[in-house]
KEKE-3310 file (N, C-alpha, C; in steps of 0.2 Angstrom, whole numbers, plus 5000, padded with zeros to 4 digits):
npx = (5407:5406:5399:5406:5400:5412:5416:5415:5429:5436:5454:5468:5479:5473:5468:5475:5470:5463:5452:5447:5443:5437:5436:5432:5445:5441:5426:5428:5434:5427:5420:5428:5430:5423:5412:5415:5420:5425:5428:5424:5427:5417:5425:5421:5406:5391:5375:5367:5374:5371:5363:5370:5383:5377:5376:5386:5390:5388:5383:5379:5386:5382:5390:5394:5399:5407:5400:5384:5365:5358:5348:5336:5334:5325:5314:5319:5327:5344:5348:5361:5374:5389:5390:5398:5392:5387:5385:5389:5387:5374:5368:5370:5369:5355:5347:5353:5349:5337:5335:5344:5334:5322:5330:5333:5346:5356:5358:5366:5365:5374:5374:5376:5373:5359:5353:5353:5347:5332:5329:5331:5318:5308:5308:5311:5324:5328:5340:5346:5348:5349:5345:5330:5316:5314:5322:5338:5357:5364:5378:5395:5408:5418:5431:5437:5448:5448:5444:5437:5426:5418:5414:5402:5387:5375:5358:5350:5332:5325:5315:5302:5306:5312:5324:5334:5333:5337:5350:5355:5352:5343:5333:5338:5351:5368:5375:5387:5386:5387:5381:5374:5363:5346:5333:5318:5305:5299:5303:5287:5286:5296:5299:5304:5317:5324:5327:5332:5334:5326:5317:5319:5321:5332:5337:5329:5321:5317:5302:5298:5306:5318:5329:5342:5339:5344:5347:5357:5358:5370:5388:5393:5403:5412:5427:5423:5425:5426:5414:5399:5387:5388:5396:5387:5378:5383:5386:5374:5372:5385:5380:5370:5374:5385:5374:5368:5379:5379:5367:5369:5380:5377:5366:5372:5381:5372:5368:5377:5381:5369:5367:5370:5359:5354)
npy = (4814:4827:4844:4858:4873:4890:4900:4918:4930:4942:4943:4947:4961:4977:4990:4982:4971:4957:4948:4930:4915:4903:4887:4877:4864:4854:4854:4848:4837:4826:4825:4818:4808:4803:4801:4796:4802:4813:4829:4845:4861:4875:4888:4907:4902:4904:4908:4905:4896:4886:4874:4866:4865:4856:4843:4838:4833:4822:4828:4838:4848:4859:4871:4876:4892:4907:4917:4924:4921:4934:4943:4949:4939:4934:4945:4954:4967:4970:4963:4964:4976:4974:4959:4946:4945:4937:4943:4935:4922:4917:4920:4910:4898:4897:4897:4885:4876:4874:4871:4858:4848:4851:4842:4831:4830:4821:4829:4839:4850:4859:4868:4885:4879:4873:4882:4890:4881:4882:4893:4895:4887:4897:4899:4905:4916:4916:4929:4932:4918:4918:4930:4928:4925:4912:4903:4895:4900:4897:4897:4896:4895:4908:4909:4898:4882:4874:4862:4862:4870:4862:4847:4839:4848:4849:4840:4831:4830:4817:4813:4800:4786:4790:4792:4799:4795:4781:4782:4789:4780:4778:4790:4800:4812:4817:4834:4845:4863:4878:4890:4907:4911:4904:4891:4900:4903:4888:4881:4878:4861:4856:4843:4841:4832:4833:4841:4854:4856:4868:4867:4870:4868:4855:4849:4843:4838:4836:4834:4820:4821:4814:4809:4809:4824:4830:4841:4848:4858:4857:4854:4840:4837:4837:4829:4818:4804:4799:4798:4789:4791:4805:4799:4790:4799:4803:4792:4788:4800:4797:4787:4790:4798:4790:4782:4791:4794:4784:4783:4795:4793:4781:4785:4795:4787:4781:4792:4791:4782:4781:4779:4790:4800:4801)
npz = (4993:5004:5007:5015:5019:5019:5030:5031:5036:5041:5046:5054:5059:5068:5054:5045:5040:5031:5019:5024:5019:5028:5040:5049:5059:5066:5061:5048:5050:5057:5048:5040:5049:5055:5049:5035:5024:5010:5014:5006:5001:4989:4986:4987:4982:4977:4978:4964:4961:4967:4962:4953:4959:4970:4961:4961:4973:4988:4997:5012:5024:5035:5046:5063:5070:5075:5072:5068:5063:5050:5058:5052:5042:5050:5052:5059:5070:5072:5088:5096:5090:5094:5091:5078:5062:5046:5030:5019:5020:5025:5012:5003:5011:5016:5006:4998:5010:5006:4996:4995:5004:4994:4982:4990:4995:5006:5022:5036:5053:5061:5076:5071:5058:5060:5065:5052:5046:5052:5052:5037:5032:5036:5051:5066:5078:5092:5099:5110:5119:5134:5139:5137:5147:5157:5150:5149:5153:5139:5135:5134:5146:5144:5148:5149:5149:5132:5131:5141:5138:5128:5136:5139:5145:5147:5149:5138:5132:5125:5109:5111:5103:5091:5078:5084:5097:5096:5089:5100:5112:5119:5129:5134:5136:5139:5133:5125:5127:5119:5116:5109:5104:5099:5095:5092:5086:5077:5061:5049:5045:5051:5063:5080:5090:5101:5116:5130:5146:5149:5140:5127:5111:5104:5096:5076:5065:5044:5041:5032:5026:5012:5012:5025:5034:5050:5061:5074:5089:5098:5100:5090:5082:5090:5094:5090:5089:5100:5107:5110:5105:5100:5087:5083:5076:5066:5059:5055:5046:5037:5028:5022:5014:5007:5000:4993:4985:4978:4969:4962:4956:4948:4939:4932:4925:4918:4911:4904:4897:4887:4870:4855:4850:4834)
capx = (5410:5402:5402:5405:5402:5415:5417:5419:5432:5444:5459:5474:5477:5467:5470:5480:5464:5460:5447:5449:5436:5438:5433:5438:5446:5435:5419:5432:5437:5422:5416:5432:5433:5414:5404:5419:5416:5429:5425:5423:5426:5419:5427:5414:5401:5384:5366:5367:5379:5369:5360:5374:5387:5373:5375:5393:5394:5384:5380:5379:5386:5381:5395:5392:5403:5406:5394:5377:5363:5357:5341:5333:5331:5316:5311:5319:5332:5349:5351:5368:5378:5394:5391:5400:5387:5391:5380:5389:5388:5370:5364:5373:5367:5347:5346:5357:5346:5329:5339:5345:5328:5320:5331:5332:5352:5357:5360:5366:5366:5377:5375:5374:5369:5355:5350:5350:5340:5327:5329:5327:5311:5303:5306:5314:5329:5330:5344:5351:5344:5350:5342:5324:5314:5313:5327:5345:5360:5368:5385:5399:5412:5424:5439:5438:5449:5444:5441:5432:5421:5416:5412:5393:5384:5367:5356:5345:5325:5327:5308:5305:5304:5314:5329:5338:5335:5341:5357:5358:5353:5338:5330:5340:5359:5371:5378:5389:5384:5393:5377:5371:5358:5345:5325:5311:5299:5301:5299:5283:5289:5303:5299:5309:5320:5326:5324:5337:5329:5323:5310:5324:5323:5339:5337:5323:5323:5314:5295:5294:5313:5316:5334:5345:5340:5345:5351:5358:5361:5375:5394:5392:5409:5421:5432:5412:5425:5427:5408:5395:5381:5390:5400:5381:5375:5391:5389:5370:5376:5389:5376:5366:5378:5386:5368:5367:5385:5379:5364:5372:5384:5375:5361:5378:5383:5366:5366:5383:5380:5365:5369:5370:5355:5356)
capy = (4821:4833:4851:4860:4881:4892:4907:4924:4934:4950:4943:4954:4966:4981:4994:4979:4966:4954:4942:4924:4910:4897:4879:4874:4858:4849:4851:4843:4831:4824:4822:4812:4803:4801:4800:4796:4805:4817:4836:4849:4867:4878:4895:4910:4898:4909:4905:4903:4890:4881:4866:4863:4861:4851:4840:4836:4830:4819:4829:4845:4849:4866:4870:4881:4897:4912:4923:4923:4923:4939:4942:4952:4934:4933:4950:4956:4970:4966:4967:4966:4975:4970:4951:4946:4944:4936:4940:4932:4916:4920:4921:4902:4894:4898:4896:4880:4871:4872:4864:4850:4848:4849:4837:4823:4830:4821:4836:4839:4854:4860:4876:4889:4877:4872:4889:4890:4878:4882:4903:4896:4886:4901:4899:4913:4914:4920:4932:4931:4914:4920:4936:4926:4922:4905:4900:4893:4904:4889:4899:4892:4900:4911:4910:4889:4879:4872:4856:4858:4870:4856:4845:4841:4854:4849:4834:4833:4822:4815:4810:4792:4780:4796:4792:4802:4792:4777:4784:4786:4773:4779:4797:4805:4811:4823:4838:4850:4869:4884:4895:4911:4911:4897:4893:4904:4898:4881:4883:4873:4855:4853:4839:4841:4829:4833:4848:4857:4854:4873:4868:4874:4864:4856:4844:4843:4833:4838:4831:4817:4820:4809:4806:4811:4829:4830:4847:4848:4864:4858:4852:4833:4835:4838:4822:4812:4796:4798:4800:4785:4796:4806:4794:4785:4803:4805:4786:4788:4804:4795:4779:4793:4803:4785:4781:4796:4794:4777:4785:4799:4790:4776:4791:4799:4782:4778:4795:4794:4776:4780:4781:4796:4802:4807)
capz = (4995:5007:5005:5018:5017:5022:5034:5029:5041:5039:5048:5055:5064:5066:5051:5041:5038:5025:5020:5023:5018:5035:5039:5055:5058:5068:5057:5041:5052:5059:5042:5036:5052:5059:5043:5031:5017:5011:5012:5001:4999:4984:4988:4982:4978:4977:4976:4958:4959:4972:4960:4950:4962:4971:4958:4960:4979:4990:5006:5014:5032:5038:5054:5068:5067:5078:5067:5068:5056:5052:5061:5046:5038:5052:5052:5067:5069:5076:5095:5098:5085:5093:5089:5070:5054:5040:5025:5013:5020:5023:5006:5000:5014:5016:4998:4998:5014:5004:4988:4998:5006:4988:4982:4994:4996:5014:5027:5042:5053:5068:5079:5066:5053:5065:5066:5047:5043:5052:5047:5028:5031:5040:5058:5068:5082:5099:5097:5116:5123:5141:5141:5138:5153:5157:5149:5153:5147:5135:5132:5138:5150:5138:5150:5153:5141:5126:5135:5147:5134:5125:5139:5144:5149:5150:5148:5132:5132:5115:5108:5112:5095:5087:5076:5089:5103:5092:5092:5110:5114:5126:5129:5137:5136:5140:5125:5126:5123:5118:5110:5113:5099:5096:5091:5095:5082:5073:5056:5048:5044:5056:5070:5087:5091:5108:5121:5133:5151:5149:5134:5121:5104:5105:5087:5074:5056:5042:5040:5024:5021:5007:5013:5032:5035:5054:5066:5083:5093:5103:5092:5091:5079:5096:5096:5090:5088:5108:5112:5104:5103:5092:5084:5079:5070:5061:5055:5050:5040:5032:5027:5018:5009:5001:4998:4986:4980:4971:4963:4957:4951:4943:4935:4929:4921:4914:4905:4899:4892:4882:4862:4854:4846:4827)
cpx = (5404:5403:5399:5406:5406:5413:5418:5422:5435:5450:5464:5473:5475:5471:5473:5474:5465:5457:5449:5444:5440:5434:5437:5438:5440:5429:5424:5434:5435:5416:5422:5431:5425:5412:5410:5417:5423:5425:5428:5420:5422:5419:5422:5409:5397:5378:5368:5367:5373:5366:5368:5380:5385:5374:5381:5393:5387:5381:5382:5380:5387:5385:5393:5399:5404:5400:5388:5372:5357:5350:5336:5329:5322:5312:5311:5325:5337:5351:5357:5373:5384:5395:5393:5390:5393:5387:5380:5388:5380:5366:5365:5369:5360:5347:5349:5353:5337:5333:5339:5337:5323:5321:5332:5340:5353:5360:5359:5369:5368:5376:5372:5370:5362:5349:5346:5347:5333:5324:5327:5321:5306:5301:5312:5319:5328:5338:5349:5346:5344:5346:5331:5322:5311:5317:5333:5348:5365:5374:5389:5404:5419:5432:5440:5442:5445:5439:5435:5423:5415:5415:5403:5391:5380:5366:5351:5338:5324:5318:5307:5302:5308:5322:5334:5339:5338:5349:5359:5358:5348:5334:5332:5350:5365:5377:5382:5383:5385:5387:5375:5363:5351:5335:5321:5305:5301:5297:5294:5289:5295:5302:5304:5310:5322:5325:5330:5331:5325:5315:5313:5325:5331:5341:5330:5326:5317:5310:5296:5302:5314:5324:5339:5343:5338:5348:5351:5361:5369:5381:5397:5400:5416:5422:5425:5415:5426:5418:5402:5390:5384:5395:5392:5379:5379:5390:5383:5371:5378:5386:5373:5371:5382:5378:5367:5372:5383:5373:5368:5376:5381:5369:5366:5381:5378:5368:5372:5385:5375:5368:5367:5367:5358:5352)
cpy = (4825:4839:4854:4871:4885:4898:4914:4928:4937:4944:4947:4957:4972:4988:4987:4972:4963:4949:4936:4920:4904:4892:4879:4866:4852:4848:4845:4837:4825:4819:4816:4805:4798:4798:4794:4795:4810:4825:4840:4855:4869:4886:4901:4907:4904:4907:4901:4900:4883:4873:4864:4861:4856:4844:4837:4832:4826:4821:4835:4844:4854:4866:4875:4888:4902:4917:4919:4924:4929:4939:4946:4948:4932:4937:4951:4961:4967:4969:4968:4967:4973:4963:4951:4942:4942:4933:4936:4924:4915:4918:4914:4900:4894:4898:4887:4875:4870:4871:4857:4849:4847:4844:4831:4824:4828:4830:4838:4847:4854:4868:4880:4885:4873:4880:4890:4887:4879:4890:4901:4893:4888:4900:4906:4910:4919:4923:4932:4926:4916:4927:4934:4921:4915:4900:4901:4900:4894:4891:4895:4896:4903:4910:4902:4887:4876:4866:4854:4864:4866:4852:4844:4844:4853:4842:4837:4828:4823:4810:4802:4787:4784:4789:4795:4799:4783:4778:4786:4783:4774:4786:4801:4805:4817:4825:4843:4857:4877:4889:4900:4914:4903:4898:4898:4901:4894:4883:4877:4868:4854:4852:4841:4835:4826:4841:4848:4854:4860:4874:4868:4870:4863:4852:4845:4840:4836:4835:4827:4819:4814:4804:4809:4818:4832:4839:4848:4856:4862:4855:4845:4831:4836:4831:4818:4806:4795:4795:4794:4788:4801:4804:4792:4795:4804:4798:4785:4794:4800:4788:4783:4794:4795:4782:4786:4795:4787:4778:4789:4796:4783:4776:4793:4793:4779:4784:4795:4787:4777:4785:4786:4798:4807:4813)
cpz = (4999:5008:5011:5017:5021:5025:5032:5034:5039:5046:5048:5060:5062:5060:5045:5038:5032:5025:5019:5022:5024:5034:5045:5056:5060:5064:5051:5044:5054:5054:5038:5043:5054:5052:5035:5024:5019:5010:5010:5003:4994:4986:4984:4978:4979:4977:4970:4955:4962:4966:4956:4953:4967:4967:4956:4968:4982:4997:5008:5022:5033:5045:5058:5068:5073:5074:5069:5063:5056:5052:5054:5040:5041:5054:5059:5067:5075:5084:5097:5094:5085:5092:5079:5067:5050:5034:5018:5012:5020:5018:5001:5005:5015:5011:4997:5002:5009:4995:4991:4999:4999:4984:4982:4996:5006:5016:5033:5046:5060:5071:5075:5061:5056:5063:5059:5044:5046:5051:5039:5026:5034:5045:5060:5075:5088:5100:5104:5119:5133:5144:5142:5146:5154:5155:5150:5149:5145:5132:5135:5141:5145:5141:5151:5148:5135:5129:5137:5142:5132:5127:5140:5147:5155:5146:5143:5136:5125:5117:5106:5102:5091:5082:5080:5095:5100:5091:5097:5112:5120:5124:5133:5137:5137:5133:5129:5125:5123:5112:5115:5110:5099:5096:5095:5091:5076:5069:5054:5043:5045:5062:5077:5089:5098:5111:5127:5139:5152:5144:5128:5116:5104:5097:5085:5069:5054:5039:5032:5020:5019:5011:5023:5030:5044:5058:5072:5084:5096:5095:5093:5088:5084:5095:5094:5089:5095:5111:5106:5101:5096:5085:5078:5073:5064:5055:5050:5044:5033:5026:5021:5014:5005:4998:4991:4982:4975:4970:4960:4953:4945:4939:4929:4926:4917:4909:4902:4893:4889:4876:4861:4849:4840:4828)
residu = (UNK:UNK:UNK:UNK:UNK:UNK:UNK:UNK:UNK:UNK:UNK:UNK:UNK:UNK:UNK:UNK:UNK:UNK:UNK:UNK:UNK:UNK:UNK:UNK:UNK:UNK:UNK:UNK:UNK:UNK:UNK:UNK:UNK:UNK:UNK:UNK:UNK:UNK:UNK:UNK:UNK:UNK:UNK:UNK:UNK:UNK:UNK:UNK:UNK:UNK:UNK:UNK:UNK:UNK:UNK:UNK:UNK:UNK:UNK:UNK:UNK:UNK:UNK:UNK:UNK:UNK:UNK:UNK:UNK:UNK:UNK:UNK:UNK:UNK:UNK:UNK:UNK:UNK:UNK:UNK:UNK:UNK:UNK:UNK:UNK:UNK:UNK:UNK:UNK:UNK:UNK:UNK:UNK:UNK:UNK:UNK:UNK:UNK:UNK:UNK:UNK:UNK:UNK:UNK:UNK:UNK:UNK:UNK:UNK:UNK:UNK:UNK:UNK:UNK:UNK:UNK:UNK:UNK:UNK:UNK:UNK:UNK:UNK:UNK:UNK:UNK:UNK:UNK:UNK:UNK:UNK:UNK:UNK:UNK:UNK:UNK:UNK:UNK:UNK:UNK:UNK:UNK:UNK:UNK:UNK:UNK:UNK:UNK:UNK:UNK:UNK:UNK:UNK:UNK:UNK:UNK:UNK:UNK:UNK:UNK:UNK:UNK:UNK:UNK:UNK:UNK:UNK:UNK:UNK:UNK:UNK:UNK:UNK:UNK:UNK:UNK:UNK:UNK:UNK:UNK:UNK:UNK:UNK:UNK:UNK:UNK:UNK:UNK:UNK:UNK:UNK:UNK:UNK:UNK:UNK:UNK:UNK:UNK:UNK:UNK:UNK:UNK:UNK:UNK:UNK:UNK:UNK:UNK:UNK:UNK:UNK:UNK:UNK:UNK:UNK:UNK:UNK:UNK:UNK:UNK:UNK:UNK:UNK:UNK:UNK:UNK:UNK:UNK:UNK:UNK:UNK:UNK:UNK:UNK:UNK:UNK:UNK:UNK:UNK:UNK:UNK:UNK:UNK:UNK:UNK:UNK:UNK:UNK:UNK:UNK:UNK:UNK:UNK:UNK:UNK:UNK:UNK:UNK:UNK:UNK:UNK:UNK)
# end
């Protein structure tokens, strides 16, 4: 099981709103079809909860999102208040990415969850990457269909001998990309993986992880059973996360078979 964290949004029309907790298809889908593993909601989960519903599933997949993560976590006020915040998801998931990471929990990070991995081990984020000089803008055209959104943008240079470039199958490859946000400073013990043709961290893993802790800027879970490259991340995922499900399970079978102390 992979738990995936949901969205917080008001839906409706304006004056008539209400909160809905979201999952968009694609990241759920990507996890049953690519990784195959089934995913997993806990609705209102909270910090609090984080180890012990840790201790129920075998893998974490942070999704990319329209919200952004709120700049405050890297000590920076918010440039654009029009852009969505969403601090409840926020406060679960930078709490939740240094669990995994403690615990060895595989963990994969897309866009947003990209971001917030590298916001909860102390790196910081470029709030408009187009507005910064020297680099691309990496959004994508708002009026083009879905399609052609999600198309290859740009070509990545993936680090040679990498597990990245193992699943390309070289060093070099073409991603989609539909961000407006992305790294400014890599936090300490998070490798680079690949790079945008600008310099722009595009993947990192994290140093001396025990088990998959992988993140891509761009959204590998479009169609990933159409494209190999992301097909191959989806399938190393999936190799970790059964990896963990037959220890925990066979931890969780030892202590339920030992006798029962007088």
């Amino acid at each position: 099981m992979v738990w995936l964290p949901a969205d917080h949004r008001l839906l409706g029309d304006h004056g008539h709103q209400m909160p809905f907790l979201l999952l968009g298809d694609k990241y759920a889908r990507a996890v049953k079809v690519g990784a195959h593993a089934q995913p997993v909601m806990f609705p209102l989960a909270d910090a609090a909860q984080v180890p012990q519903l840790l201790s129920w599933v075998d893998g974490v997949m942070l999704t990319g999102s329209p919200s952004n993560v709120h700049p405050s976590h890297f000590d920076q006020d918010v440039l654009d208040p029009s852009l969505p915040l969403d601090p409840e998801r926020d406060s679960l998931t930078l709490a939740l990415v240094r669990a995994c990471v403690e615990q060895g929990v595989p963990l994969l990070g897309i866009c947003r969850g990209f971001q917030e991995i590298n916001v909860a081990l102390g790196g910081s984020l470029h709030q408009a990457v187009h507005d910064v000089a020297d680099l691309m803008d990496h959004r994508e055209p708002d009026d083009a269909p879905i399609d052609r959104q999600y198309a290859p943008s740009h070509p990545i240079q993936i680090v040679a001998g990498s597990v990245m470039a193992q699943w390309a199958g070289g060093q070099r490859a073409m991603v989609n990309s539909l961000h407006g946000q992305g790294i400014g400073r890599l936090a300490p013990g998070l490798t680079p993986l690949a790079h945008a043709p600008d310099g722009l961290v595009e993947a990192f893993e994290v140093q001396g992880a025990r088990t998959f802790a992988v993140a891509v800027q761009w959204h590998p879970e479009w169609r990933c059973w159409e494209n190999l490259f992301y097909s191959a991340i989806f399938r190393a995922f999936g190799e970790a996360v059964r990896q963990r499900q037959a220890t925990r399970l066979s931890e969780g079978h030892a202590w339920a078979s030992e006798p029962e102390k007088p």
